[in-house]
N, C-alpha and C positions, 0 to 999 in steps of 0.2 A: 739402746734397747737392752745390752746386755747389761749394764748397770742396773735399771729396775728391775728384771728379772731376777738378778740377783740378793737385790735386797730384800722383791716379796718372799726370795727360799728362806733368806737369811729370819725376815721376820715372823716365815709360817714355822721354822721350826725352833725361834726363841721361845714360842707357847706363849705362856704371860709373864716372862722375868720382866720385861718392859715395861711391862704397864700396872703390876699390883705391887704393893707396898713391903717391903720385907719384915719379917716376923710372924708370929701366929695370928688366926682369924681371934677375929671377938667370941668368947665363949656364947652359950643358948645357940636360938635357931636366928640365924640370921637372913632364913628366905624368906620367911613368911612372917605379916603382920598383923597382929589381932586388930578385930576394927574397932573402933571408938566410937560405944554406943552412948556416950553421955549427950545430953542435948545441950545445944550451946543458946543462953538464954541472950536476946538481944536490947540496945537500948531499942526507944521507939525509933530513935535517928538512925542507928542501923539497920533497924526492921523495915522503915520508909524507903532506904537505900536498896536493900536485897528485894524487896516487894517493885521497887522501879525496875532495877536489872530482869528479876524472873517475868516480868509482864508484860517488857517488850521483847523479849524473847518469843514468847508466847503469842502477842500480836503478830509478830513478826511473820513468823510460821502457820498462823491460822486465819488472820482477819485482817492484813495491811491495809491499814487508809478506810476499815469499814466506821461509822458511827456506831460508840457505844454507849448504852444507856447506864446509868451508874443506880443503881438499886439499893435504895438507904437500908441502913439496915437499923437494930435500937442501940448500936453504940455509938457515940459520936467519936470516940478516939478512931474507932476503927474507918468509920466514915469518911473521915476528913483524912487516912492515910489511902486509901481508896481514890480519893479525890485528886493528891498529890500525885499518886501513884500511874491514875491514867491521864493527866495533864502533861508530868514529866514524858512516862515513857512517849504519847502521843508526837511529841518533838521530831520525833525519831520514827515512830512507824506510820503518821499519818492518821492516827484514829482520833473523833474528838467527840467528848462527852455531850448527847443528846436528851433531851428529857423524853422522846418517845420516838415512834415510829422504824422502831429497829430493828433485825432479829436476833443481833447481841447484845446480850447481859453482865456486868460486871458488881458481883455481891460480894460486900465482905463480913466476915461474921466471927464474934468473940465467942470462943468459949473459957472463960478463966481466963489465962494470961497466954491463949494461944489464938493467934490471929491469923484468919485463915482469908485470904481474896481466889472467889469462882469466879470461871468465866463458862458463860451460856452461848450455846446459839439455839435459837427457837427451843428453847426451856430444857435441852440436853447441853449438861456440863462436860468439856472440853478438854476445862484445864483445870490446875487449883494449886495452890501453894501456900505452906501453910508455915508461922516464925513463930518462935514462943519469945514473947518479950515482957521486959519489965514495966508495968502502967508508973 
């Protein structure tokens, strides 16, 4: 007992000779980090990928195992990543794509080259996530 006691005194009043690197700190501010507002553009196969992860998160937390209806929208890229998107995740949280009688919605919608998938329930939006990708 008197060993550990002695080496937490020993090591409360080394400070930080122990543990930091010797010599001077890195010049600028080294606490704080500006944030990185650039947007990261995706392919479509990473877009399909991040749009799987966010959607079963999203099932996960709001609608596990409910039937959702898939709401075409006029893109077809966008559509069919919609399609992938609640098939894959459905693996995993139980939900699977109905043509009707539901009161979840899953719509996905292009503007330009940003592709955004909602999800509804009884015609109030939920959730939404949205990837700017390369067609």
């Amino acid at each position: 007992m008197k060993k550990l006691l002695l080496f937490l005194l020993a090591s409360s009043l080394s400070g930080c000779y122990w543990f930091l690197p010797e010599g001077e700190p890195p010049q600028g501010n080294i606490l704080d980090n500006p944030p990185d507002n650039s947007v990261r553009v995706y392919s479509v196969r990473e877009a399909v990928d991040y749009l799987i992860s966010a959607l079963t998160l999203a099932m996960l937390e709001r609608c596990p195992g409910e039937n959702i209806v898939l709401v075409a929208g006029t893109d077809e890229t966008a559509d069919a990543v919609a399609r992938i998107a609640l098939r894959e995740s459905g693996k995993i949280t139980g939900n699977r794509a109905v043509t009707g009688g539901s009161k979840w919605e899953l719509r996905p919608e292009v503007a330009g080259s940003e592709l955004t998938l909602k999800l509804f329930c009884q015609g109030y939006e939920v959730w939404h996530e949205s990837v700017m990708y390369q067609p």
